[in-house]
C-alpha positions as CSV (number, residue, x, y, z in Angstrom):
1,X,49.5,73.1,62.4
2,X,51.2,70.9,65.4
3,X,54.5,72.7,64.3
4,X,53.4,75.9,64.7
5,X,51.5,75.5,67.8
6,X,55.4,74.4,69.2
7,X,56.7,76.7,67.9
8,X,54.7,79.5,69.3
9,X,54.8,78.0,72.8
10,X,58.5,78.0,72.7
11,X,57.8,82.1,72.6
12,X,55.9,81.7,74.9
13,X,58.0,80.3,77.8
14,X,60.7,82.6,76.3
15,X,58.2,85.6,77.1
16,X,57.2,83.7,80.6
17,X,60.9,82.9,81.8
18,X,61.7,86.9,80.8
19,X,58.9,88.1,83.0
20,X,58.7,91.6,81.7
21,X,55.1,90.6,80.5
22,X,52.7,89.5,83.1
23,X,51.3,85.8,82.8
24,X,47.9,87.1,82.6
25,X,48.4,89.0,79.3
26,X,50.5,86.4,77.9
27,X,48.5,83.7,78.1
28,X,45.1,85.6,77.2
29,X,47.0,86.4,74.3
30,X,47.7,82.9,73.2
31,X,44.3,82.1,73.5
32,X,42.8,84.6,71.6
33,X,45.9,84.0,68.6
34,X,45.1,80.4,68.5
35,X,41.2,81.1,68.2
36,X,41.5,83.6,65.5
37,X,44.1,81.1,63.5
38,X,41.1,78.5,64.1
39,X,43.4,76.1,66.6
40,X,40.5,76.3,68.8
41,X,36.9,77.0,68.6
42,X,35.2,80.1,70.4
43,X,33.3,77.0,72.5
44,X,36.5,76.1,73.9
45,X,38.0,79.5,74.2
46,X,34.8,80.4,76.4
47,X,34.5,77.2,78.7
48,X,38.4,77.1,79.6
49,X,37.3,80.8,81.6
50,X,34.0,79.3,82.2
51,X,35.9,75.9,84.0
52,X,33.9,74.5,87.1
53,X,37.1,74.0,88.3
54,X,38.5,77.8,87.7
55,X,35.1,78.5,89.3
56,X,35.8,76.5,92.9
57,X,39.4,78.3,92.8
58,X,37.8,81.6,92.5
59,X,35.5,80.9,95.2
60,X,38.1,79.6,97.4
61,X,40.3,82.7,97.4
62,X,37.3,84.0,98.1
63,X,36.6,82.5,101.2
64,X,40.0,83.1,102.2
65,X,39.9,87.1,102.3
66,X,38.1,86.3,105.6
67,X,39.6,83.0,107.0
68,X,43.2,84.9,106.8
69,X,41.9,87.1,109.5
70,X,41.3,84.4,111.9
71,X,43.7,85.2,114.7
72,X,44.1,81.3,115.5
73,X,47.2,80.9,113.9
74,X,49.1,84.0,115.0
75,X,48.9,82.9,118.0
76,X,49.5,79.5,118.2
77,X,52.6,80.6,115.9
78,X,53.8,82.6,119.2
79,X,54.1,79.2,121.4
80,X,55.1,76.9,118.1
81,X,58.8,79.0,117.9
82,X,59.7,78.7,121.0
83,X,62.6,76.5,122.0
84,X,65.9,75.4,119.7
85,X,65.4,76.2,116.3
86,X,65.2,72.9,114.8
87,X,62.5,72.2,116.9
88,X,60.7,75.6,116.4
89,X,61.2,74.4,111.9
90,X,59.9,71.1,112.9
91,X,56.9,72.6,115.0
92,X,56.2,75.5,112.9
93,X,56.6,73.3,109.7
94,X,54.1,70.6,110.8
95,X,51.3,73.5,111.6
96,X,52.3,75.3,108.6
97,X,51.4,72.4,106.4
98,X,48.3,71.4,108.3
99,X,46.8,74.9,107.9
100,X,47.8,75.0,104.2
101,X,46.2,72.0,103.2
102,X,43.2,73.5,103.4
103,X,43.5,77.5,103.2
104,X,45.1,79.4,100.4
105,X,48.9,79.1,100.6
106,X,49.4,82.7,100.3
107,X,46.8,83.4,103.2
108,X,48.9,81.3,105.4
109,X,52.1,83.1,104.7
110,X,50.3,86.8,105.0
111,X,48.9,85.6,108.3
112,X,51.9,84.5,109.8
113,X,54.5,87.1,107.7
114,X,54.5,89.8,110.4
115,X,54.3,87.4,113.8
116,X,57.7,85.6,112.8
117,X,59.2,88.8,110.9
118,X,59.0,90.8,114.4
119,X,59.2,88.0,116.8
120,X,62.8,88.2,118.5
121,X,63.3,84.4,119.7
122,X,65.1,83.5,116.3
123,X,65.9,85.1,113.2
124,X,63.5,85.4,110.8
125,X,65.6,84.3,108.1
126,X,65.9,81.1,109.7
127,X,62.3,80.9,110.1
128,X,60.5,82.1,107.0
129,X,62.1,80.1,104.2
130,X,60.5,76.9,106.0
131,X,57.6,78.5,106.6
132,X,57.2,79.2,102.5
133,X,58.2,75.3,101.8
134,X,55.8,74.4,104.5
135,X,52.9,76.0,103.3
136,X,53.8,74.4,99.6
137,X,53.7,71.1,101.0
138,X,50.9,71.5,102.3
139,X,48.7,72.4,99.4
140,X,49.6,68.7,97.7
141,X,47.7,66.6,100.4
142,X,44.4,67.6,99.6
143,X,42.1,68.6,96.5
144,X,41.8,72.3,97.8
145,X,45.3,72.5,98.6
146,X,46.3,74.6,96.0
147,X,44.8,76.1,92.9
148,X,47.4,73.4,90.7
149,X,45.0,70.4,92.2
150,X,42.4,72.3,90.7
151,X,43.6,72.9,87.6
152,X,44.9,69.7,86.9
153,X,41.0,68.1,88.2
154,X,39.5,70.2,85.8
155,X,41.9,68.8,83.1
156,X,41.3,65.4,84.2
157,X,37.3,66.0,83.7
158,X,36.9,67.3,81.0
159,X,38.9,64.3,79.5
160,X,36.1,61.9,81.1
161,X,38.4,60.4,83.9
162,X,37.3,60.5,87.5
163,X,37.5,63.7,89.2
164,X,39.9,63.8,91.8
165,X,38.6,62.9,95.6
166,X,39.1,65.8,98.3
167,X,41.3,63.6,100.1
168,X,42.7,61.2,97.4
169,X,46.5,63.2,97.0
170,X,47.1,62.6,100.6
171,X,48.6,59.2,99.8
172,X,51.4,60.0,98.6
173,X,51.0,64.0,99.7
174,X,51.6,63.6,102.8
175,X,54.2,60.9,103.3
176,X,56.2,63.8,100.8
177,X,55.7,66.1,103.2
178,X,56.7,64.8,106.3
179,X,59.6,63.6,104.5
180,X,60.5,66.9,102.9
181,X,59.7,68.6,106.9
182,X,62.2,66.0,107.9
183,X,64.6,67.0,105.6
184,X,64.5,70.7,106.3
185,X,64.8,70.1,110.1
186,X,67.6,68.5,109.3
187,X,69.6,70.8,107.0
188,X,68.3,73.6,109.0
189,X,71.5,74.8,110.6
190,X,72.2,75.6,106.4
191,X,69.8,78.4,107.1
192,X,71.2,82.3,106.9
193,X,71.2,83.8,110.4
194,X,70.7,87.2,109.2
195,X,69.1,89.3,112.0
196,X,69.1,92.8,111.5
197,X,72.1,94.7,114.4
198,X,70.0,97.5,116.1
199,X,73.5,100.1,115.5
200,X,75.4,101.6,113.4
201,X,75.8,100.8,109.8
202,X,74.1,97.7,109.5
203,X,70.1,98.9,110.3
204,X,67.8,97.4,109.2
205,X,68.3,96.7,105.4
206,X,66.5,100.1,104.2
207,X,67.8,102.9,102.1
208,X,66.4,106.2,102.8
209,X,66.5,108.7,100.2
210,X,66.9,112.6,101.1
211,X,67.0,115.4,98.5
212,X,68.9,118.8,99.2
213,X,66.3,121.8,98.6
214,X,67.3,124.8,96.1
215,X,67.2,127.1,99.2
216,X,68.8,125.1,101.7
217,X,71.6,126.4,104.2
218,X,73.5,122.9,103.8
219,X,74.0,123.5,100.7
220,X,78.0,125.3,99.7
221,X,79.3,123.1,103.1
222,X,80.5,119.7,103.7
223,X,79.3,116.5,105.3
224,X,81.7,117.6,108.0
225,X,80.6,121.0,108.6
226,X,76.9,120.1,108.1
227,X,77.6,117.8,111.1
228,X,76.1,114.7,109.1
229,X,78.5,112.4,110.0
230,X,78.2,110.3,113.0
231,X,74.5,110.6,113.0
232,X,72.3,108.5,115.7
233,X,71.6,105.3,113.9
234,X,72.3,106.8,110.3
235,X,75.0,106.5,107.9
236,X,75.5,108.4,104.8
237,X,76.4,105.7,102.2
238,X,76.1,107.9,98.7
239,X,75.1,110.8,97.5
240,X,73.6,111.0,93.5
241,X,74.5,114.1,92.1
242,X,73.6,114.9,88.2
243,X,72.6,110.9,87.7
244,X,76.6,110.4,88.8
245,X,77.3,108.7,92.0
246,X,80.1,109.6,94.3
247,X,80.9,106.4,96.8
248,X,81.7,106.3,99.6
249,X,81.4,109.7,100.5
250,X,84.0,111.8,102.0
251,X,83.6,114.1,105.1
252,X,85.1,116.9,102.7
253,X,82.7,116.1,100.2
254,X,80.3,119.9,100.1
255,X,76.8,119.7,98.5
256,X,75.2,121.1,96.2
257,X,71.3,122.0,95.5
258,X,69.3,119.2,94.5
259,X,72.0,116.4,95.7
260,X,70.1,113.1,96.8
261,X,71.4,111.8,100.5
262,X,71.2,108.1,100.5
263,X,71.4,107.2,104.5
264,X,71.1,103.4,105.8
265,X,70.6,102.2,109.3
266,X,67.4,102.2,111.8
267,X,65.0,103.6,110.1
268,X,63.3,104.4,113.4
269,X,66.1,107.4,113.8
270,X,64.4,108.8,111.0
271,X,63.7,111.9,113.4
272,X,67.0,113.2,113.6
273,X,66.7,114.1,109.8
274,X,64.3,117.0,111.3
275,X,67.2,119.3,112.5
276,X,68.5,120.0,108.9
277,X,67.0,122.4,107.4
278,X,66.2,122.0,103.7
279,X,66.4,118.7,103.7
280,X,63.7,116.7,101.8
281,X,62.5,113.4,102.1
282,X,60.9,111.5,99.2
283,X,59.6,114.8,97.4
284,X,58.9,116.3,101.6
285,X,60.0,118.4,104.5
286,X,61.4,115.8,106.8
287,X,60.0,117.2,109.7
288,X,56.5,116.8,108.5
289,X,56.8,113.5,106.8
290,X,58.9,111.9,109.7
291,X,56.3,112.4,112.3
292,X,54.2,110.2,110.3
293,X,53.5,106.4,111.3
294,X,55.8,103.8,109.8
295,X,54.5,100.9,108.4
296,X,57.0,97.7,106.4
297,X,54.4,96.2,104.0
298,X,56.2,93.6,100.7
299,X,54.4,94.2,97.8
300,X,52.0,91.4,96.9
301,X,51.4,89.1,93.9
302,X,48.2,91.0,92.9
303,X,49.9,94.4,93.2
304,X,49.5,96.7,90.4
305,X,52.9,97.8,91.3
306,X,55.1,95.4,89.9
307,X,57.4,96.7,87.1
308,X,56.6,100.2,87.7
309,X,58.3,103.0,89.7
310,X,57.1,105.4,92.3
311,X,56.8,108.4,90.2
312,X,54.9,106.3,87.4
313,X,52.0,105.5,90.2
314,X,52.2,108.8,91.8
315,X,52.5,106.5,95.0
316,X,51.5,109.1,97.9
317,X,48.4,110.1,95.7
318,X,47.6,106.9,95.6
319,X,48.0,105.2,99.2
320,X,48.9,108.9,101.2
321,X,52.0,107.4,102.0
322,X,55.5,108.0,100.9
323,X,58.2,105.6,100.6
324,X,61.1,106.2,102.9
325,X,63.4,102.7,102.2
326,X,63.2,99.7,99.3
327,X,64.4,96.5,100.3
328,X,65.2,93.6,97.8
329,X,66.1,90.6,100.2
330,X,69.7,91.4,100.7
331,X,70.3,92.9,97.5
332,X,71.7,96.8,97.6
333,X,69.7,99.2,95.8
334,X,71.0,102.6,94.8
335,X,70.5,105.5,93.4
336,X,67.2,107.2,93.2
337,X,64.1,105.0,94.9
338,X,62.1,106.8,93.1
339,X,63.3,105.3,89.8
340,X,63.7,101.9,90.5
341,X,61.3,99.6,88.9
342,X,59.4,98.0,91.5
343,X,59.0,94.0,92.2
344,X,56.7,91.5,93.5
345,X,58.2,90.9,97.2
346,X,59.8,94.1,97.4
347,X,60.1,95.3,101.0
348,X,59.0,98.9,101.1
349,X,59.3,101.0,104.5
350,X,56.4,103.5,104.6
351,X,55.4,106.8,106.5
352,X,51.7,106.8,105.9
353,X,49.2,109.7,106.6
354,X,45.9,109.6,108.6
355,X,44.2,108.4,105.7
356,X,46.5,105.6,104.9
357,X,44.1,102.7,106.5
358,X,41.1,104.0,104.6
359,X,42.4,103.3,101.3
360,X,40.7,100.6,99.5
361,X,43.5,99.1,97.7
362,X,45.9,98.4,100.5
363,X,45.1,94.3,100.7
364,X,45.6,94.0,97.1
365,X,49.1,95.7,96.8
366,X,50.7,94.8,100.4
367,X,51.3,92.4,102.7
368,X,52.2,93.9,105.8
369,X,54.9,93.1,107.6
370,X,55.5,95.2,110.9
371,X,53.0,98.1,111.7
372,X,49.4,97.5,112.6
373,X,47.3,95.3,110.0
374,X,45.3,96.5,107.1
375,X,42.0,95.1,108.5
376,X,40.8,94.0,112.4
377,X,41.3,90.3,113.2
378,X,38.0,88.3,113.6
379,X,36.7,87.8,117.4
380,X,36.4,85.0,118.4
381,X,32.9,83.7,118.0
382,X,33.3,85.2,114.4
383,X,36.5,82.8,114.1
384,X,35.0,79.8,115.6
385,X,31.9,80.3,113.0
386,X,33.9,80.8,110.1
387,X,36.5,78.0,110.3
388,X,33.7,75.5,111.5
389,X,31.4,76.5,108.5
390,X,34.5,76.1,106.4
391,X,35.3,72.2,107.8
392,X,31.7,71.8,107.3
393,X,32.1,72.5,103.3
394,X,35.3,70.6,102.9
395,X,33.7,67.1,105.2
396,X,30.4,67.6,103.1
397,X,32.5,67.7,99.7
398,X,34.5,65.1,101.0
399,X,31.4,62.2,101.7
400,X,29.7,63.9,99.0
401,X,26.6,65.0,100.1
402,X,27.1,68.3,98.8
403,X,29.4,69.6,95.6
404,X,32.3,71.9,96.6
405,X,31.3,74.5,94.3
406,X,27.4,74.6,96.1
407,X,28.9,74.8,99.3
408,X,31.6,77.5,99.2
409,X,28.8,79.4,97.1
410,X,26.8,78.8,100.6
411,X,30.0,79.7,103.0
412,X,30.8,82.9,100.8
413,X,26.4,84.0,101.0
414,X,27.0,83.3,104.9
415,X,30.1,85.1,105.4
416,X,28.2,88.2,103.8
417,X,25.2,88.6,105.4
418,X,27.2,88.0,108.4
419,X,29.3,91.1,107.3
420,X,32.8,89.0,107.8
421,X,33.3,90.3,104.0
422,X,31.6,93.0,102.2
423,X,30.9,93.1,98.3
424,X,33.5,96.3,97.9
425,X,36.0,93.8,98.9
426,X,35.1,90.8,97.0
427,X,35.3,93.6,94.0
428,X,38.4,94.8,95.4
429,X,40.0,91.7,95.5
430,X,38.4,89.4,93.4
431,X,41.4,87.6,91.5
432,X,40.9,88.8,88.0
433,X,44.7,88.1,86.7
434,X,44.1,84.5,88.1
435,X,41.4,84.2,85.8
436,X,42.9,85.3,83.2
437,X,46.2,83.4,83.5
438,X,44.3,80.2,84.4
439,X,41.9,80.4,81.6
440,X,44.0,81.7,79.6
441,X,46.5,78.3,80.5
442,X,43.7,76.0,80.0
443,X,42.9,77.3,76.2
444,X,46.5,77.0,75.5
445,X,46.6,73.6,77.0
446,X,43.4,72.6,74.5
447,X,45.2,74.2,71.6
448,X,48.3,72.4,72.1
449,X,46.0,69.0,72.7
450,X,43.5,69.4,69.4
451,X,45.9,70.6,66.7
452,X,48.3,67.4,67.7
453,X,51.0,69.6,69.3
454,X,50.9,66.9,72.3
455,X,51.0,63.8,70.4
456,X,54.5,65.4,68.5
457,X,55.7,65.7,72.1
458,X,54.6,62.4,73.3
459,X,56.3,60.4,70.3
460,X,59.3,62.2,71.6
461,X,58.6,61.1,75.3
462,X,58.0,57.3,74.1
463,X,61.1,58.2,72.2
464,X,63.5,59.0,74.3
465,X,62.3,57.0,76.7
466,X,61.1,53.8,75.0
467,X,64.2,51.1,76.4
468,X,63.1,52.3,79.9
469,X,59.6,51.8,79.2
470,X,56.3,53.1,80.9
471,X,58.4,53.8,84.3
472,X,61.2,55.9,82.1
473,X,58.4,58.1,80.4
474,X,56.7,58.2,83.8
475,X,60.2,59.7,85.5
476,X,60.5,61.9,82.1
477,X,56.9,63.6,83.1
478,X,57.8,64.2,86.0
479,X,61.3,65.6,85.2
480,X,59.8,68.0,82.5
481,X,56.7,69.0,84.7
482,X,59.3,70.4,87.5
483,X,61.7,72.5,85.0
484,X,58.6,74.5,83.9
485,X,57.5,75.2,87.2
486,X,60.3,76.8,88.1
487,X,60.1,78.8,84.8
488,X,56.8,79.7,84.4
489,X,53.8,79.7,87.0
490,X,53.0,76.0,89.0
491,X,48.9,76.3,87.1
492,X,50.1,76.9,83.8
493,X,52.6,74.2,84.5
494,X,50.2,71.6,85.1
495,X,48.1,73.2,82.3
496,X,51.1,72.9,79.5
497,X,52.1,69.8,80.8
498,X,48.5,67.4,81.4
499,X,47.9,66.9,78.1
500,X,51.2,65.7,77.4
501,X,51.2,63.4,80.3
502,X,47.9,61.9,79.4
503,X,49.0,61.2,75.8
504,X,51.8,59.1,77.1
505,X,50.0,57.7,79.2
506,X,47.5,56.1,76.4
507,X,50.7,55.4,74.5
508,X,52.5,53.0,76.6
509,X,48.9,51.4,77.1
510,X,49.2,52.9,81.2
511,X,46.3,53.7,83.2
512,X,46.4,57.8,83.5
513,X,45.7,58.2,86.6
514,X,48.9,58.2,88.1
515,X,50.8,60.1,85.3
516,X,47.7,62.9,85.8
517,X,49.1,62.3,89.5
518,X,52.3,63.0,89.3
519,X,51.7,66.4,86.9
520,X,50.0,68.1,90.0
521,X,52.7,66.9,92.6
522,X,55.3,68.0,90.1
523,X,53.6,71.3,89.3
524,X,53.9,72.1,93.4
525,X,58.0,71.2,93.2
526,X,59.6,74.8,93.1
527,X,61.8,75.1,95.7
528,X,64.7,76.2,93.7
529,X,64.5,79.7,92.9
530,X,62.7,82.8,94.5
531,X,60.3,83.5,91.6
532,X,59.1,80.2,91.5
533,X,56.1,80.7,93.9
534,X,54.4,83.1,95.0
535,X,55.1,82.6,98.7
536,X,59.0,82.6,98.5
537,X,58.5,86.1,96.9
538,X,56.7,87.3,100.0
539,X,59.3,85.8,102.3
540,X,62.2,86.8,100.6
541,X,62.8,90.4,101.2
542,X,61.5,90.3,105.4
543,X,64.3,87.2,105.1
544,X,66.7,88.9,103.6
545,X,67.6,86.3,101.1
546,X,69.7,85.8,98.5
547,X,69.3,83.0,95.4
548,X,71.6,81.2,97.1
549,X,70.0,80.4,99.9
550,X,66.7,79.0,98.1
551,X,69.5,76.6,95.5
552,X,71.1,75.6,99.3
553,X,68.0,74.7,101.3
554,X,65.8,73.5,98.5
555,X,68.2,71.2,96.2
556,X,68.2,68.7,99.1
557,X,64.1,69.4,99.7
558,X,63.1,69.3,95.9
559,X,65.8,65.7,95.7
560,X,63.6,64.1,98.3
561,X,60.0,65.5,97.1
562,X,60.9,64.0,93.7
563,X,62.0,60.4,95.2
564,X,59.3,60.0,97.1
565,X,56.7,61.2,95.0
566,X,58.0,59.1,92.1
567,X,58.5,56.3,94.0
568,X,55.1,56.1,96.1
569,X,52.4,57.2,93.1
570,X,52.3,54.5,91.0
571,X,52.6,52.3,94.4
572,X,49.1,54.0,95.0
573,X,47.8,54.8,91.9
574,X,49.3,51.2,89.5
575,X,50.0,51.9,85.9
């Protein structure tokens, strides 16, 4: 049985790491393979979705639809980048961190995405990589930090050790991120300085897609005659003709009916599209569409979006607006927009109809990123109540005169009746897929705990690590922890990877607090690669970033989180 339970979670990073599959249906499917093959009972199956812990994380996203409209930190954010940059990392890093230690990570980031993005003191690639790290680091100092603490304080739980404290991770969380702050002060001048020229070629970063009509006058003339060279803040870059591309494209070049223009540069010159006659835009006539507001949103981690093209989600049906540019951080995409398989953190430049604001789904597929905001900011009596009734919870959980999950269930009644959320958007946004991953992780966890899966990897562990001792196997957890959360997502890291860790633990006769430790700071260590958290994703396209930059600025970050981390938990937490 242990055998195949390893083997089948070898497919299953496989399918992770690939990505074409979304986490959520991966991991439900898992569960419900290692229920029907008996791995697990239908008890287990039904209390890994029906978690206390899972429950407090729901609550807190919750609670976060309406914190993330507090206009507090958008405008402290203004004063915080002022100044030489390392000073505006330091500053901005320091607040970042503080905020995220107790609000969602990905609420911080959507709050502040647009004020830094469109702010022109610095560039916002020098600015918004630290601002993703920042917001990470923040989430490991304290019990609501992120959803990984939960997860792994559930885990610890249900196997009868004490729960974790709301403030017990700050030991060693926040001496690793000061440290890690330190370090990206310090290697800031590594950071791209990418800011987007206001002329001529460069634009900013969007490719705006134009389709010759059947009965358009351009068509049987060339670029030359057409006068579509030397346009005011566009440049023809391609044209796709018959799925072929012709690049660069010649002033001699003459079109043809039903060519595709592909034009790059200010998007805001958009209007000077409305002289040519025939000329469509994204399935339009260019002088109707480009009258229309333009809003740059990045498609969210809860979008349905991902892996799907515009035609497959009949996109102006759906949001009455059409898209006008894709961006991929700095990455060139060409050919048809229309065909390109969408991804999370995708840039997308949007002119949006009158309706646009009044559909329902717009804070589930978009963060925005220059244009006005999906929803009004709270006043200010409405943020002073909300963010005092939320410290309230968090000190009352904290002495514990009342349990998290009573209190945010409290908060979330208040926040109702006082119409700072409504139930259509607690519908709208209620995180289903992080149920369903979570859950889904935790069953798969159990699976791999009861049919012995984890004691096969353990003897390994004790194994390979067994001249080095309880310190070797303790480095070893960590080690393997951090590779699969830059594979696969930071919960079901720290789902995969507890029972594993506590089974070592009991084998080299350690206490298991600090190896149960160390899995949730290592679950929170992706800094490596865009993909691996949620918040470089959304920072990645408005930065226009490339890989590169995140294996630059992170190797030194993740090098330092690990030494201090590994060096300062079982100094707090003994073996």
């Amino acid at each position: 049985m242990a055998i195949v339970v390893l083997i089948s979670l070898g497919l299953m990073l496989a399918v992770l790491i690939h990505g074409r599959i979304p986490a959520m249906v991966v991991f439900s499917a898992w569960a419900g393979a290692y229920h029907v093959l008996g791995f697990i009972s239908q008890d287990d199956l039904l209390s890994s979705y029906a978690n206390p812990g899972l429950a407090v994380l729901v609550l807190l996203m919750i609670v976060s639809l309406a914190l993330e409209r507090a206009p507090i930190l958008d405008l402290a954010f203004r004063h915080l980048i002022k100044g030489r940059p390392r000073g505006a990392i330091l500053r901005m890093s320091v607040v970042t961190a503080a905020a995220s230690a107790f609000l969602n990570n990905t609420a911080v980031v959507s709050a502040l995405l647009g004020t830094i993005t469109n702010q022109s003191t610095h560039s916002p690639s020098r600015l918004l990589l630290p601002l993703s790290y920042a917001a990470l680091l923040g989430g490991i100092t304290t019990l609501v930090g992120t959803s990984t603490n939960l997860v792994v304080n559930s885990f610890a739980v249900r196997a009868g050790l004490e729960p974790i404290s709301m403030f017990q991770m700050a030991w060693v969380g926040i001496p690793v991120a000061l440290s890690c702050i330190v370090v990206l002060a310090v290697v800031s001048h590594w950071l791209p300085d990418r800011e987007p020229k206001r002329n001529g070629k460069s634009g900013n970063g969007y490719f705006l897609e134009a389709r010759v009509a059947a009965d358009s006058p351009l068509i049987g003339r060339s670029i030359e005659d057409n006068a579509l060279r030397n346009l005011e803040g566009l440049f023809l870059v391609e044209i796709v003709r018959n799925n072929r591309l012709i690049s660069p494209v010649t002033p001699t070049e003459v079109l043809e009916s039903g060519d595709t223009l592909i034009f790059t540069g200010e998007m805001s010159k958009m209007h000077v599209l409305e002289r040519f006659a025939g000329l469509q835009v994204f399935g339009n006539q260019a002088d109707t569409l480009l009258r229309s507001n333009l809003v740059e949103v990045v498609i969210s981690n809860e979008s349905e979006l991902a892996n799907r093209t515009l035609r497959d989600v009949d996109f102006r049906t759906m949001f009455d607006a059409a898209v006008v540019g894709i961006r991929r951080g700095e990455k060139r995409l060409t050919g048809q927009l229309g065909r390109i398989p969408l991804r999370i953190g995708d840039a997308l430049l949007l002119a949006v109809g009158k309706d646009f604001t009044q559909h329902r789904n717009l804070t589930r597929n978009f963060h925005v990123v220059g244009g006005a905001p999906l929803h009004p900011k709270l006043s200010s009596l409405q943020t002073v109540l909300s963010l005092s009734g939320f410290a309230a919870v968090i000190g009352l959980a904290a002495t514990g005169a009342l349990p998290l999950l009573a209190g945010l269930l409290i908060l979330l009644s208040a926040f109702v009746a006082g119409r700072l959320l409504s139930p259509g958007e607690i519908r709208r946004r209620f995180p289903f897929e992080l149920v369903l991953t979570v859950g889904g992780a935790l069953a798969v966890a159990r699976a791999l705990d009861a049919s012995g899966a984890a004691t096969l990897l353990t003897d390994g562990i004790r194994f390979a690590f067994n001249d080095l001792g309880v310190w070797g196997a303790f480095i070893g957890i960590y080690i393997m922890t951090v590779i699969l959360t830059e594979c696969v997502t930071n919960n079901a890291a720290a789902a995969l990877a507890f029972p594993i860790a506590l089974n070592t633990a009991r084998a080299f006769g350690a206490d298991p607090t600090p190896f149960v430790m160390i899995v949730a700071y290592a679950a929170s260590a992706a800094f490596l690669i865009p993909s691996g958290y949620q918040t470089h994703l959304m920072v990645y396209s408005p930065g226009r970033y490339r890989t590169l930059d995140f294996i630059r600025i992170g190797t030194p970050v993740s090098l330092i989180y690990g030494i201090v981390a590994v060096s300062l938990t079982p100094y707090v937490f003994p073996f």
